[in-house]
N, C-alpha and C positions, 0 to 999 in steps of 0.2 A: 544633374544626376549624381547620385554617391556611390564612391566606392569605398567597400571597406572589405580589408585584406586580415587573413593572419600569414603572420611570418612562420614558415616550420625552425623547429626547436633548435636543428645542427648548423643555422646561420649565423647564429647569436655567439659570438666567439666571449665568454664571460670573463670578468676579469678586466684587463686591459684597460684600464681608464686613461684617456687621454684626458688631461688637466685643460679648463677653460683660459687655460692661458696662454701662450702664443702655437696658434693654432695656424698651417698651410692653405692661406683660400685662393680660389682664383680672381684676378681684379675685373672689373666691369668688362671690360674688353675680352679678357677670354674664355666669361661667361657667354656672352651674346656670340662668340665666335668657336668655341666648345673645343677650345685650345685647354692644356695643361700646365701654365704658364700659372706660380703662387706668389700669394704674397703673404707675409705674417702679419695677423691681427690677431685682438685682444675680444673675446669675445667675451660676456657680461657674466661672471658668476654660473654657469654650469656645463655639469661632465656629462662627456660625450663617451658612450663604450665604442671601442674601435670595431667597426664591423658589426657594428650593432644594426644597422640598417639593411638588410639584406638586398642586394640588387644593386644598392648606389656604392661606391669606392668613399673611403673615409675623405678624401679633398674633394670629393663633389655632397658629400654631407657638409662640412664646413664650408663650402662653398656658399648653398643653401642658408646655413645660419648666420653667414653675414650678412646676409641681404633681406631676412624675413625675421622677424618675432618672434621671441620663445614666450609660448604664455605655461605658466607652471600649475597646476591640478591638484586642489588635496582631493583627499577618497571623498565620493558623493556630488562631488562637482560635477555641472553638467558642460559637457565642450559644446554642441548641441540638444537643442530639445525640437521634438516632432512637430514639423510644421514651422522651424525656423528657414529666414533666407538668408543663405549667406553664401556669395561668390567665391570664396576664399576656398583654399585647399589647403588642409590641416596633415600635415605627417609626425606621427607620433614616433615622437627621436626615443622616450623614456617611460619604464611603465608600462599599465594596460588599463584597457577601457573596454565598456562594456556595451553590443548594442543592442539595445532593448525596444520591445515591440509598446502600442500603447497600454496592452496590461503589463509592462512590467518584467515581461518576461527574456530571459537574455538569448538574443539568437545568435550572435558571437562573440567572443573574446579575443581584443584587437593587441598585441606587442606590436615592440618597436622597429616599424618600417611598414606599419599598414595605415592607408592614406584614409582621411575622411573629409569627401565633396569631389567637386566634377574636374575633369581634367580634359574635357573635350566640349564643351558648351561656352559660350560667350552670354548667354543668361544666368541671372541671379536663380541658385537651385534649391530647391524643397526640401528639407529632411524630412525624410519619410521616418525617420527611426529615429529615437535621444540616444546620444551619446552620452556615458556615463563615468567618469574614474574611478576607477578600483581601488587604487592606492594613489598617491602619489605619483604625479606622471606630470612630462616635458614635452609639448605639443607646439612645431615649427608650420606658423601660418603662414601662406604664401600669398600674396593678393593677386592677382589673375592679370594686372601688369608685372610683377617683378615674373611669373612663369612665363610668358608671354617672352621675358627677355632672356631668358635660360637657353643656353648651348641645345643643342638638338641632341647630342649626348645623354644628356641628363634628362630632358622631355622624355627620350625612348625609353630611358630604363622606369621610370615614372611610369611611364603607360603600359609598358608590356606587367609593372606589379600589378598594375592596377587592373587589367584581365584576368590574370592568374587568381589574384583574390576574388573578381566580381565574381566569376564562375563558383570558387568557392560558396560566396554567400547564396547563389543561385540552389545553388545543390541544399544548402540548410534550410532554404525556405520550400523548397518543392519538398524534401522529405520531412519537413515539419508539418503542410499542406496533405501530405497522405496520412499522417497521423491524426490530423485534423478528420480529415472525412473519416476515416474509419470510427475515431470517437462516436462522429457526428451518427455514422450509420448502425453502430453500435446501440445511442440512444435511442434512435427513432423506431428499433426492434423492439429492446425495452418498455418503451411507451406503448407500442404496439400490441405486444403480448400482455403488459400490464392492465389496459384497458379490456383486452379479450378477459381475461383470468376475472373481471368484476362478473359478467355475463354468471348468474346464475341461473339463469333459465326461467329466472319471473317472471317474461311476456307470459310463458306456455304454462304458467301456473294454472291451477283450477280457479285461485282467490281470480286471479284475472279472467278468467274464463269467464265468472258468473258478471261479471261488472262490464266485459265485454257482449254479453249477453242483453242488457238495458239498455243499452245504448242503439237508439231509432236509426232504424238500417234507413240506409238510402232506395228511392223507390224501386220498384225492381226495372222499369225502364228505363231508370237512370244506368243502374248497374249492366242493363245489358247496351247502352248505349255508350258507354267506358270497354265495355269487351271488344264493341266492335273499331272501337277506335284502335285497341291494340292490334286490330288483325288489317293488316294491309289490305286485303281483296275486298273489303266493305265498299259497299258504291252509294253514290250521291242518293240512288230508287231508296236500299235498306235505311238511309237514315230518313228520308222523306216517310216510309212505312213506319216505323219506330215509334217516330215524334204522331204521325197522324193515331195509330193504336192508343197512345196517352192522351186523354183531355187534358189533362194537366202540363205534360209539355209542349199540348197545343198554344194552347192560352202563355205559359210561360215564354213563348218563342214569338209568338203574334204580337204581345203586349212589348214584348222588349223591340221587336223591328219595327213598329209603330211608333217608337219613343223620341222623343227630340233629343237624344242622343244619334239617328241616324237623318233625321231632317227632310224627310221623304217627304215627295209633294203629294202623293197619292195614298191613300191609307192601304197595305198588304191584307188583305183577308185569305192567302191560300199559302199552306205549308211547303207545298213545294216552292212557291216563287220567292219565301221568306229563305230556306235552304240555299237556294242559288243566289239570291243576293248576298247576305250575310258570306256562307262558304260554310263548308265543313267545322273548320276550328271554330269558328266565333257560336256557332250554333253548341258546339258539346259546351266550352264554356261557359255561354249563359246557362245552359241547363241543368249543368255539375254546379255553379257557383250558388244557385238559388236550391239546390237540390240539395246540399251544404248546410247553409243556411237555415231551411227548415229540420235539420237534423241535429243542429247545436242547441244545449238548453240557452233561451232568454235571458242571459248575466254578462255585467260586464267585461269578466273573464273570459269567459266564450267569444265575446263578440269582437273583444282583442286579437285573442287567435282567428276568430276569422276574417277579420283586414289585415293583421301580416300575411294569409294565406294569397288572400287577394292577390297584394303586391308583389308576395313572391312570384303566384303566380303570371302576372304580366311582363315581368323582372327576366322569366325563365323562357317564356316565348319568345320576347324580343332576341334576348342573347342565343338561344337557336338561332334562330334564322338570320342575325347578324355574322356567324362564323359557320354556317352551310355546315352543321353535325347536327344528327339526330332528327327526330320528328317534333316540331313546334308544340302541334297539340297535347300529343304524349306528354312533354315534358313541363306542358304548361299545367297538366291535369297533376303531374306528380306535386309541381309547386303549391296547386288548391290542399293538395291533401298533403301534405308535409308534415304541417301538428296535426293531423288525426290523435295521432299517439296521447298529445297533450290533454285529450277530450277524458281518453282511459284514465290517465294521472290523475285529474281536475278530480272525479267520478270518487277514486279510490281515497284520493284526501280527505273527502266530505264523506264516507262511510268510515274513515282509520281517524279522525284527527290527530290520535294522538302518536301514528307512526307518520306525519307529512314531513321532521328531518329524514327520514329514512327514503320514504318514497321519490323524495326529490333528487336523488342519485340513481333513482332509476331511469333505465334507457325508453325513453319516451319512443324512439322509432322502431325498437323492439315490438311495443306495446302498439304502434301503428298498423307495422305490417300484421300483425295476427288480428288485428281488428278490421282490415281490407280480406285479409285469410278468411273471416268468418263470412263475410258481404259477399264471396263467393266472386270477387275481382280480380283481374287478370294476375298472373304469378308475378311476372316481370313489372308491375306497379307496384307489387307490396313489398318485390327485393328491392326494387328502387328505393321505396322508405326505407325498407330495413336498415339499408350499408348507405343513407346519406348523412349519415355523421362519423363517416370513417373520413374525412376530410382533416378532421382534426385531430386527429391524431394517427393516421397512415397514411404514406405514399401509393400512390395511384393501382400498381401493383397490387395492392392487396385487397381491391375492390373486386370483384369480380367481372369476370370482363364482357356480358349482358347487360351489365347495368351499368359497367365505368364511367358511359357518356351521359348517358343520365344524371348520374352522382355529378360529375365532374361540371354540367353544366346547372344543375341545382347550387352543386356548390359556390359557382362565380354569381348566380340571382342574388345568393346573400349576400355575399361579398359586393356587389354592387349596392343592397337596399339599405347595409350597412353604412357604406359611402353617402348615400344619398340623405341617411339620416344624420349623419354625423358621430357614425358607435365607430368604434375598436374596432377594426378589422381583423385584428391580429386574432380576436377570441374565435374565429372563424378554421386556425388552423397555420400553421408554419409553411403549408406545401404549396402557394401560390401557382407558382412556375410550371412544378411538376404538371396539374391540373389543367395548367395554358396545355403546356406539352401534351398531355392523354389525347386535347385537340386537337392536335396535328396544330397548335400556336407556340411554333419557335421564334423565339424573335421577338413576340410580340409583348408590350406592357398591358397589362391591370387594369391599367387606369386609362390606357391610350385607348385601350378596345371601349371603355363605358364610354369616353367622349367622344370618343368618334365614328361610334358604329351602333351601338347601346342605346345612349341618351336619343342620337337624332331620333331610331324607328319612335321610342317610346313620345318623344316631344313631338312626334307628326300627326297624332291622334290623341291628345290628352284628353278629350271627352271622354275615350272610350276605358280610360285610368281610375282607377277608386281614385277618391276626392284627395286622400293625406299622401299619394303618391305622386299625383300631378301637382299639386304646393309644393312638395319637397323640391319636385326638380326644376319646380318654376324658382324657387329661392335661391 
C-alpha cells in the first residue's frame, strides 16, 4: 500500500543547510537498538536542510541516509509509474513531487518528509498513482530489510507521518470523488434535457397522422385480445371465446399447436384444449406474432424488423420471469412491437426520399406509440414504447414509473440480443446498473443474470426460438 504525505509549510525550518560532509549518524547498533549513540560519516555529495524532514530529528534523518540510497530527480522524472512493484519505501529528503492520477492529473504535491510506498506490509506493493518530479528532488530509498532493522524510534515516527498524510490523501480523493459525480450528474441532466429539447412533436404531426393512417391495422381480435391481456381479471373462458369468434385465429392457434414444434401424439381440433395446453402467453403470442406479420409490407426491410422483434420479443419473456418483475406476456408483447415505430419511419422515407437524412433522427418510438394510439391499444403498451429509448440516455428516474419495469426489462432484452449477437452494448445506453437496480437487482452482474438465469430458460425450449436466435446462442 502507499503512503503519501504532504509536510505543512511551518516544518520546513529554510536555510540551514547542513553540508554532506561530516554528518552525526547512529552506528548499526544503535539503530537496531534506537539508542542516540553517533558516529561521524561522510556521506556522498548532497545537502541535507536541517529540520527539513518534519517528524524525524535531523540524527535520525542522517541516520537514515547512511544506511539507504539517495537516488537524485531532475523535473519530469518518474520515482514511480502506476502499476509499478516496488517493496522499497522512498522518503523524499529534497524537493517536490507530484502524484498523479492515470489521466495526468495531480492529486497531490508531495515535500520533503512525505514517504512514497508501504511501511506496514511485507508484500511487494502496487502503485496505484505515478509519481512525478517537479524539479529537482533527493529521494532516500529504504529496502524493507534495512527498515526492518531501524530502531522503534524511528519506525514510530515513520508511521504516525505516514497516517497523518494517508488521511490527508483520503480526504483529496473523496472530495475529488464528489466533484466527480456532481460533474457526472450534471452531464447525464444535460444529455437528458438535450434529447427532450430534439422532441418536436413530429409523432403527433398531421404529415404522420396520414401515413399512420395506411398502415394495415391489426385485426381487430387481435387488438382486443392484446386489451385483454392488459387487464388482469381476463380468464382462460374470455380468451377461449375470443379465439373461437375469429376463424382466423382459430385456424392460426390449431395450425401452430398441431405443429412439430410441439410434437403432440394426438392431433388438437378444439380451442379450448389448444388454450390449456399451450397457456395464456404462448397463445397471445402466436397470434400477435403472425398478426404482425400480416401487417408489415413483404420487403426485406420489414422482415428485418420483424425477426429482431421476434427475438426481442422471446429475449423479454425469458428475462421476466427469470428476475420474478412484471408480466412475461405483457412485456413479451411490448418486445413484438418495439419497431412498430420503424414501419412509420420506413413508410415516410419512401413517400419523402429526399428528407430520409432528416427523418432518420427522428424518434421511431415516438412514431410507435401514436401508431398503437390510433389501433386503439392498451395505454400502458403504447407508453411502454414511447419512453423505451430513454434508456439511453436517462436514468431510471425519469421513466415513468407505469412503465419503468417494462422499460427497464425491454431494456436488458436488448442488452442481452446485443450480447448474443456480438454488437456494442454500450450503444444501448451508459445506465446498466441503474436499470438492474429499478429491479430490485442489487448486487447482481449483466452478464451473470444472461448466463445464468437468461440463456438456461431461453436454451430449454430452442424450438420454440426464431431460427437466428437459437444459432446465436447455440454458437
Amino acid at each position: 500500500m502507499f503512503g503519501f504525505w504532504r509536510k505543512k509549510k511551518s516544518a520546513a525550518v529554510a536555510g540551514a543547510g547542513v553540508q554532506a560532509g561530516p554528518v552525526a549518524v547512529a552506528d548499526s547498533a544503535a539503530v537496531s537498538g534506537g539508542l542516540s549513540r553517533h558516529v561521524p560519516v561522510q556521506p556522498p555529495g548532497h545537502t541535507i536542510a536541517s529540520g527539513a524532514v518534519a517528524g524525524l530529528r535531523d540524527a535520525d534523518l542522517a541516520t537514515l541516509c547512511s544506511l539507504a540510497p539517495i537516488r537524485v530527480l531532475d523535473a519530469g522524472d518518474f520515482l514511480l509509474r502506476a502499476g509499478d512493484r516496488d517493496p522499497a519505501i522512498h522518503l523524499l529528503i529534497k524537493g517536490e513531487v507530484l502524484l498523479q492520477d492515470g489521466t495526468g492529473a495531480t492529486l497531490l504535491e508531495m515535500g520533503p518528509g512525505d514517504s512514497i510506498g508501504g511501511l506496514d506490509s511485507d508484500a511487494a506493493d502496487v502503485a496505484l498513482y505515478s509519481t512525478i518530479a517537479r524539479g529537482p528532488a533527493s529521494v532516500l530509498s529504504l529496502s524493507r530489510e534495512t527498515y526492518d532493522g531501524l530502531g522503534e524510534g524511528i519506525k514510530l515516527r515513520l508511521l504516525s507521518q505516514r497516517q497523518l498524510r494517508q488521511q490527508a490523501l483520503m480526504q483529496r480523493l473523496a472530495a475529488r470523488d464528489r466533484d466527480l459525480s456532481a460533474q457526472n450528474q450534471a452531464l447525464v441532466e444535460a444529455l437528458y434535457h438535450s434529447r427532450l429539447a430534439t422532441d418536436t412533436g413530429f409523432s403527433r404531426s398531421e404529415a404522420v397522422g396520414e401515413v399512420i393512417r395506411k398502415v394495415p391495422r391489426l385485426p381487430v381480435s387481435t387488438a382486443t385480445l392484446l386489451a385483454k391481456l392488459f387487464d388482469e381479471r381476463t380468464s382462460h373462458a374470455e380468451v377461449v371465446d375470443l379465439v373461437k369468434s375469429d376463424p382466423s385465429l382459430t385456424s392460426t392457434l390449431l395450425k401452430a399447436v398441431n405443429s412439430p414444434l410441439y410434437s403432440l401424439q394426438h392431433k388438437i381440433d378444439n380451442v379450448n384444449h389448444a388454450v390449456t395446453l399451450l397457456g395464456f402467453d404462448a397463445v397471445h403470442q402466436l397470434i400477435l406474432s403472425e398478426s404482425m406479420r400480416k401487417s408489415l409490407p413483404e420487403t426485406p426491410r420489414f422482415r428485418e424488423i420483424y425477426q429482431r422483434s421476434l427475438e426481442t420479443s422471446q429475449l423479454a419473456f425469458a428475462t421476466a420471469q427469470a428476475v420474478g418483475v412484471g408480466r412475461p406476456a405483457e412485456v413479451s408483447t411490448i418486445g413484438l412491437l418495439r419497431e412498430i415505430g420503424g414501419v412509420v419511419l420506413e413508410l415516410l422515407k419512401s413517400q419523402n426520399p429526399r428528407l430520409e437524412g432528416l427523418l432518420a433522427t427522428m424518434d421511431s418510438a415516438g412514431l410507435g406509440a401514436e401508431l398503437l394510439r390510433a389501433w386503439n391499444l392498451p395505454e400502458g403498451l403504447c407508453r411502454s414504447i414511447q419512453f423505451q429509448h430513454y434508456p439511453e440516455f436517462a436514468l431510471p428516474e425519469h421513466v415513468p414509473g407505469d412503465v419503468r419495469e417494462n422499460v427497464a426489462l425491454l431494456h436488458l432484452a436488448n442488452r442481452f440480443r446485443d450480447r448474443i449477437h456480438a454488437a456494442d452494448v454500450s450503444r444501448n445506453g451508459p445506465f446498466p446498473d441503474a436499470y438492474l437496480a429499478a429491479l430490485g437487482l442489487t448486487g447482481v452482474g449483466e452478464q451473470d443474470l444472461f448466463l445464468h438465469k437468461v440463456r438456461p430458460r431461453l436454451m430449454a425450449r430452442p424450438q420454440a426460438l426464431p431460427k437466428s436466435l437459437a444459432d446465436a446462442l447455440a454458437s
